[in-house]
C-alpha positions in Angstrom: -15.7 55.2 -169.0 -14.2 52.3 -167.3 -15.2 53.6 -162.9 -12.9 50.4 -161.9 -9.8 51.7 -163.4 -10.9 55.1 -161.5 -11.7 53.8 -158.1 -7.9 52.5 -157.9 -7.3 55.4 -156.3 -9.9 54.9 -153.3 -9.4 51.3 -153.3 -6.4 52.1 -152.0 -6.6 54.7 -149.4 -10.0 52.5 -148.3 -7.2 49.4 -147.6 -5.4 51.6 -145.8 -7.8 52.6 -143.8 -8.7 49.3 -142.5 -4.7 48.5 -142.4 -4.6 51.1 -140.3 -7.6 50.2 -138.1 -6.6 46.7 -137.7 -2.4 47.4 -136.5 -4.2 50.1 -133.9 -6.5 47.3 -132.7 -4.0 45.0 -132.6 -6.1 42.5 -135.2 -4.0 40.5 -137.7 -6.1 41.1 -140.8 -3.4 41.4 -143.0 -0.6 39.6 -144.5 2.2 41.4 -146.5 3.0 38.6 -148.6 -0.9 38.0 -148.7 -1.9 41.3 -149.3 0.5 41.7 -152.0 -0.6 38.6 -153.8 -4.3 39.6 -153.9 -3.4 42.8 -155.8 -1.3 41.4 -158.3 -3.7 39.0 -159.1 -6.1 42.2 -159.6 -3.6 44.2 -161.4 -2.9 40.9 -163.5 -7.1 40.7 -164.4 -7.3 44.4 -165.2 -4.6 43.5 -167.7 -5.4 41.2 -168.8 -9.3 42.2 -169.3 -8.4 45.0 -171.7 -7.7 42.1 -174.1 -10.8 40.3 -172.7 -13.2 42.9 -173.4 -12.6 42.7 -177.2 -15.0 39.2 -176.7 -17.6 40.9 -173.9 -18.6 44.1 -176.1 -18.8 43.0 -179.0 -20.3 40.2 -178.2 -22.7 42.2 -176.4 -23.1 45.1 -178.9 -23.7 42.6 -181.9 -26.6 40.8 -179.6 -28.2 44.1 -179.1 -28.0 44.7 -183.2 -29.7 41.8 -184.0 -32.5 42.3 -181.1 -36.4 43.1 -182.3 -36.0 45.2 -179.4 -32.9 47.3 -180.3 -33.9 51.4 -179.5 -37.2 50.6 -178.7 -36.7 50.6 -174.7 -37.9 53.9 -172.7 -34.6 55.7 -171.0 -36.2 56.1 -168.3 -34.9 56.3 -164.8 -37.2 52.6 -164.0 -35.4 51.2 -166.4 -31.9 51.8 -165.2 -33.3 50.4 -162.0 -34.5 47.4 -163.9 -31.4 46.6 -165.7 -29.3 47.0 -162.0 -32.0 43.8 -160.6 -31.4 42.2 -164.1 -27.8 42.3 -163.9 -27.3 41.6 -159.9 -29.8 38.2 -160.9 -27.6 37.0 -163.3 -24.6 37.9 -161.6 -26.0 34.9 -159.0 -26.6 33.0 -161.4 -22.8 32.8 -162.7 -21.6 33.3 -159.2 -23.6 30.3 -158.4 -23.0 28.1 -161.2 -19.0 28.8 -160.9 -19.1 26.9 -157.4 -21.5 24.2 -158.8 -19.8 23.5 -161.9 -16.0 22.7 -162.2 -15.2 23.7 -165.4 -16.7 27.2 -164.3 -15.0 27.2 -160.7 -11.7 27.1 -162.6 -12.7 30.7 -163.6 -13.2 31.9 -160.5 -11.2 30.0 -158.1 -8.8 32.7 -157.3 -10.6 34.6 -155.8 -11.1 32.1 -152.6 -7.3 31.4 -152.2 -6.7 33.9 -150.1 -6.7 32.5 -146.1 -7.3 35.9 -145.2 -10.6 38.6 -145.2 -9.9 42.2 -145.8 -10.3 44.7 -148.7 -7.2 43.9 -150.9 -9.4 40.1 -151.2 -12.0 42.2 -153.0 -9.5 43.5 -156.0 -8.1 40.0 -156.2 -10.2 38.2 -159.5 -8.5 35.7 -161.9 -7.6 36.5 -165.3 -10.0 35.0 -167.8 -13.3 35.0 -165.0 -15.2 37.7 -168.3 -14.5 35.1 -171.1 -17.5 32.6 -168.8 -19.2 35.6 -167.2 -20.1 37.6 -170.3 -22.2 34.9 -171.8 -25.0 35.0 -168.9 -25.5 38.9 -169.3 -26.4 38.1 -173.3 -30.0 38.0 -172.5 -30.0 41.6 -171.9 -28.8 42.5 -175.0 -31.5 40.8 -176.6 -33.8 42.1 -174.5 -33.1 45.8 -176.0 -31.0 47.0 -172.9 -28.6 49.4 -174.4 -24.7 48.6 -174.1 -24.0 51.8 -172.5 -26.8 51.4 -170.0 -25.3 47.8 -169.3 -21.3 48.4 -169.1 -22.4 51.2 -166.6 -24.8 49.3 -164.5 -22.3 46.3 -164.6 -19.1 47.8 -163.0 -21.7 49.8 -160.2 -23.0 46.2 -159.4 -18.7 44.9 -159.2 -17.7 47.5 -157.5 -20.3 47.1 -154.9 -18.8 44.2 -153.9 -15.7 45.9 -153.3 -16.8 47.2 -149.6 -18.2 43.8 -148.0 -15.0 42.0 -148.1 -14.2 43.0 -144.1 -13.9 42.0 -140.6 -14.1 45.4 -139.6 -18.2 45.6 -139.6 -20.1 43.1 -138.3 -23.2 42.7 -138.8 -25.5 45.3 -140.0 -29.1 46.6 -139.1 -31.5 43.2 -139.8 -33.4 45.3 -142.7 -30.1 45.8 -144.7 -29.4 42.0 -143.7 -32.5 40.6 -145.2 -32.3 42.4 -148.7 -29.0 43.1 -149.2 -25.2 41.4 -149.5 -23.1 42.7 -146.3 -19.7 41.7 -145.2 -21.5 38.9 -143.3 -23.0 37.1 -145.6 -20.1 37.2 -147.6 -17.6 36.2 -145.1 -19.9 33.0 -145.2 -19.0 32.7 -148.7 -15.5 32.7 -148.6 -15.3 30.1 -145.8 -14.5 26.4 -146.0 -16.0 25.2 -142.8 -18.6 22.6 -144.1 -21.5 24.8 -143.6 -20.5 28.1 -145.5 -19.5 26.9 -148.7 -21.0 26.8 -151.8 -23.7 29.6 -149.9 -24.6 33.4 -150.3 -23.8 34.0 -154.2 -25.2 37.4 -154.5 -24.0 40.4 -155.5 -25.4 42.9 -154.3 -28.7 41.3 -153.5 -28.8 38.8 -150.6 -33.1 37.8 -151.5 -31.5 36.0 -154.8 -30.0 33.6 -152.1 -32.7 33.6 -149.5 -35.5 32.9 -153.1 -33.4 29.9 -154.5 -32.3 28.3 -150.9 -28.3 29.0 -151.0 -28.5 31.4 -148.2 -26.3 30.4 -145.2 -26.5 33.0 -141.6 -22.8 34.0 -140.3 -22.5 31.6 -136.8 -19.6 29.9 -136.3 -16.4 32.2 -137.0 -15.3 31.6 -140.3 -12.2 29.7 -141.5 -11.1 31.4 -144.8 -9.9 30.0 -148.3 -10.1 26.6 -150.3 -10.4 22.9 -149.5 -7.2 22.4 -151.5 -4.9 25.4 -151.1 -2.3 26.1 -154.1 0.3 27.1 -151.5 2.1 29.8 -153.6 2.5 33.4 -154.1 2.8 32.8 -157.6 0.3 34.5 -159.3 0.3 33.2 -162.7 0.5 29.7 -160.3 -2.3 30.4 -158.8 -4.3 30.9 -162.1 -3.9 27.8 -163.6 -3.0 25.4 -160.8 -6.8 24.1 -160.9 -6.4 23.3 -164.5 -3.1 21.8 -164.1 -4.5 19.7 -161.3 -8.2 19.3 -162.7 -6.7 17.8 -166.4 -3.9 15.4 -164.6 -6.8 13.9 -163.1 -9.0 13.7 -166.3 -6.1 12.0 -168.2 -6.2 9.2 -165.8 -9.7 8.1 -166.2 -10.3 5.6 -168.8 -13.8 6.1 -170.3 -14.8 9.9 -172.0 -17.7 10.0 -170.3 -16.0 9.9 -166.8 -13.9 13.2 -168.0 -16.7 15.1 -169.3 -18.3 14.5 -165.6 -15.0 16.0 -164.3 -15.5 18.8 -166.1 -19.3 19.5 -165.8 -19.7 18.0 -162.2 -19.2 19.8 -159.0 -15.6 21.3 -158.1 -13.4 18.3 -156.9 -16.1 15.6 -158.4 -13.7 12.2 -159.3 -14.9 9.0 -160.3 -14.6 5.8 -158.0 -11.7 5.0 -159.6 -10.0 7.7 -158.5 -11.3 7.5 -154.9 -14.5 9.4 -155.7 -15.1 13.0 -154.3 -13.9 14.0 -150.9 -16.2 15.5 -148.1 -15.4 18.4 -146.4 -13.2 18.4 -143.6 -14.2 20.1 -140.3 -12.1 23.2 -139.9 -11.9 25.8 -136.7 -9.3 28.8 -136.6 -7.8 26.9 -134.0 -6.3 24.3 -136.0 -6.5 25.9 -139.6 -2.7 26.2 -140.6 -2.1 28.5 -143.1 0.4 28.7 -145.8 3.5 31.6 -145.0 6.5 31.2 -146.5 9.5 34.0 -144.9 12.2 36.1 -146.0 14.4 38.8 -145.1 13.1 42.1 -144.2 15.3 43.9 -146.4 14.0 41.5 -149.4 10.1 42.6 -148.0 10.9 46.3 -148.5 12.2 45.7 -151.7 9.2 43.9 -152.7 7.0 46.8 -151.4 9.5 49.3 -153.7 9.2 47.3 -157.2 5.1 46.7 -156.1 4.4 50.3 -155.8 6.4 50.5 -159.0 4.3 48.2 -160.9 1.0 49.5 -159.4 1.6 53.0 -161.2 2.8 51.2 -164.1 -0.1 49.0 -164.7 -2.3 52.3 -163.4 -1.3 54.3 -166.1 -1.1 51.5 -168.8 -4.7 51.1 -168.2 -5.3 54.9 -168.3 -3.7 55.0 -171.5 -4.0 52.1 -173.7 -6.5 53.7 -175.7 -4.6 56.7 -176.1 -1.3 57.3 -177.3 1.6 55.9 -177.1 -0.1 52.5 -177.2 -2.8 54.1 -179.6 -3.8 50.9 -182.0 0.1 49.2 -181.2 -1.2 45.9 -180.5 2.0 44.8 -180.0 3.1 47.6 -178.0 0.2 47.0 -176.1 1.4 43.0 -175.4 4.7 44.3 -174.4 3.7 46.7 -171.8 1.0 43.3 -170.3 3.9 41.2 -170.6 6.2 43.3 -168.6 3.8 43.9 -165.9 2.6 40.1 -165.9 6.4 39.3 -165.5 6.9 41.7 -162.7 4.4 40.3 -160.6 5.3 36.6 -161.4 8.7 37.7 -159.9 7.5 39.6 -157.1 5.8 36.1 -156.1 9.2 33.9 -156.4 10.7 36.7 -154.4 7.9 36.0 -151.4 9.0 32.0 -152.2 12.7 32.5 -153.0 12.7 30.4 -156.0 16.2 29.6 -157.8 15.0 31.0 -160.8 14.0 34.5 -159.5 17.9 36.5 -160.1 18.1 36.0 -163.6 14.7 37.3 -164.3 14.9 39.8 -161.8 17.8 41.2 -163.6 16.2 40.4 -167.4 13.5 42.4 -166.0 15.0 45.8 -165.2 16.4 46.0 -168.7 13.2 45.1 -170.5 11.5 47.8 -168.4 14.3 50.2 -169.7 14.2 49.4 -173.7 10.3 49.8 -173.6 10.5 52.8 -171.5 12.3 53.9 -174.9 10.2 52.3 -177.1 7.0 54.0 -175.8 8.8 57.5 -175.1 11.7 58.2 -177.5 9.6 60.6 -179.5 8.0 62.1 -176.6 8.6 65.7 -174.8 9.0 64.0 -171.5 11.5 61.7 -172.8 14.6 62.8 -170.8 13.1 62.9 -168.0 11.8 59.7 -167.5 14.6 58.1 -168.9 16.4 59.5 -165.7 14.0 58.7 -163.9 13.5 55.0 -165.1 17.7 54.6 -164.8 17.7 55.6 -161.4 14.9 53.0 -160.7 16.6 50.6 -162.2 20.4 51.5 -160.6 18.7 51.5 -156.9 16.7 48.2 -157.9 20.2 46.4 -159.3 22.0 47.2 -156.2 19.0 46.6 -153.5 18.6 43.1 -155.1 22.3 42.4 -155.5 22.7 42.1 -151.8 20.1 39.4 -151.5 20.9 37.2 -155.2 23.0 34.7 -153.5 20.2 34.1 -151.0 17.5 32.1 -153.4 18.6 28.7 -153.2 15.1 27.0 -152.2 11.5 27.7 -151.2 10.9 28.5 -147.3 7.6 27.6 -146.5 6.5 27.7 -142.9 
């Protein structure tokens, strides 16, 4: 059973909770146009994983053929408790080695855009982190831990993580603080002031940092985000903006050697002749500008509409691509991920009022109705949803009519 796809649900209500907490307080936690992108990056990984996980289990469940070892470990309650320290250490170790490394912070990059802290941060992941992850958990397969025993122990150790990404609780009773990961030290982690970043990799054990010297205490307040922000709501952008930058770079350098180091030095590592790597700047809330970009209200509730619309889209796609009408329909299956990767790459040009947004806003409502009939035309609820799908779509062409002749250029503030 896959417990993400299950804890949508309370993902949810638990954002809203602190949304709700932080307009009551007055705090400015939360972004829409923000909040929105860290989702549908989320959504876009979840998606995008189901075709991932074809590489992580079998790769793991072929390991754990081939092991000496294979059926010959006790299921015994220690054990489970074994494999969740196993899996938490090597979870640092990747963590840690996707900072250190830039080929491997391209993986994981996404997940530090965001200029803000709250709980929608947690869900937001980039789309191919588990084809570099996966390899680091290998050793377990080989040493006899069973696949089942893993997949489960592996999403409780992710979906810890889920809780610490919040202003809302400081800091914790000193006990809890030494052994384990809090919103603290993880607020640490996501900051670029000098002296927070590249520290506190765990997961859900702080002592791996505090062992192998990367632990850093919360003091100063933290400034969130990267050195070099992407500046975009685009969130196929924002996937593969490193790369795009990271290989323009390597294609100027003149000797092979000098692009393998790109790749296998730290994040942002050039060579002399491209000015050599830049410290950190100093940062302070104070003068940290953050990328916003505005647009009208109406255009913000209309994004909020089509959002919720995707959310239970991609919800239920993930519910169900085992199950019929996907079934074994590879291609039925691509369709349905292309849609949804399409919706939220629009739903980002909406939040930066790109030129090209109309035409695929419009090429978007009609591709939602043919696979709406593709995936239901021999099903009982047929009718219904059809009707339901065309008044969608009849609300969605009018709503986004009134606004068409407004995206003429981006409006970043």
């Amino acid at each position: 059973m896959d417990f993400i796809i299950y804890s949508i649900p309370v993902f949810f209500i638990l954002i809203g909770v602190e949304l709700l907490i932080s307009k009551i307080r007055k705090l400015s936690y939360y972004r829409f146009n923000d909040a929105v992108t860290n989702l549908s990056c989320g959504i876009g990984s979840q998606v995008s994983g189901i075709f991932l996980k074809l590489l992580t289990v079998v790769a793991y469940i072929k390991l754990y053929d081939m092991s000496p070892l294979k059926g010959k470990t006790p299921n015994a309650w220690w054990m489970w408790i074994l494999l969740f320290f196993a899996v938490d250490f090597f979870y640092y170790w990747f963590h840690r080695l996707a900072h250190e490394i830039s080929i491997m912070w391209g993986s994981h990059v996404v997940h530090h855009q965001s200029e803000e802290y709250n709980l929608s941060l947690a869900l937001r992941q980039a789309w191919y982190q588990g084809a570099f992850s996966f390899v680091f958990y290998l050793p377990l397969a080989m040493l006899g831990f069973e696949p089942a025993m893993f997949f489960v122990i592996s999403q409780i150790v992710t979906l810890y993580q889920f809780w610490i990404h919040t202003k809302l609780i400081n800091k914790l009773p000193a006990p809890v603080e030494y052994i384990f990961n809090t919103p603290s030290h993880h607020r640490v982690h996501h900051g670029v002031n000098p002296k927070y970043i590249d520290r506190n990799h765990a997961g859900t054990f702080i002592i791996w940092d505090r062992m192998f010297g990367t632990f850093q205490e919360e003091e100063e307040e933290v400034v969130y985000g990267i050195t070099k922000q992407p500046n975009s709501w685009n969130p196929i952008w924002l996937n593969f903006e490193y790369w795009f930058d990271l290989l323009k770079d390597v294609f100027k350098v003149r000797q092979v050697k000098q692009a393998v180091l790109m790749f296998t030095k730290m994040p942002g590592w050039k060579p002399t002749e491209l000015g050599g790597i830049e410290k950190p700047k100093e940062v302070s809330t104070t003068t940290f500008h953050k990328y916003n970009t505005e647009i009208p209200p109406g255009l913000n509730y209309y994004v909020l509409f089509q959002f919720i619309i995707v959310l239970i889209g991609a919800t239920l796609f993930l519910i169900f691509e085992t199950k019929e009408p996907f079934g074994d329909n590879l291609l039925l299956k691509l369709s349905a991920a292309t849609l949804i990767i399409i919706s939220l790459l629009n739903i980002g040009g909406i939040f930066e009022m790109k030129r090209w947004v109309p035409a695929l806003e419009y090429l978007r409502m009609v591709l939602l109705c043919l696979l709406v009939f593709l995936l239901l035309r021999n099903s009982p609820l047929f009718t219904a949803v059809c009707i339901a799908t065309g008044v969608v779509t009849i609300i969605s062409f009018v709503w986004f009519s009134r606004y068409g002749s407004q995206f003429k250029a981006p409006n970043a503030v």
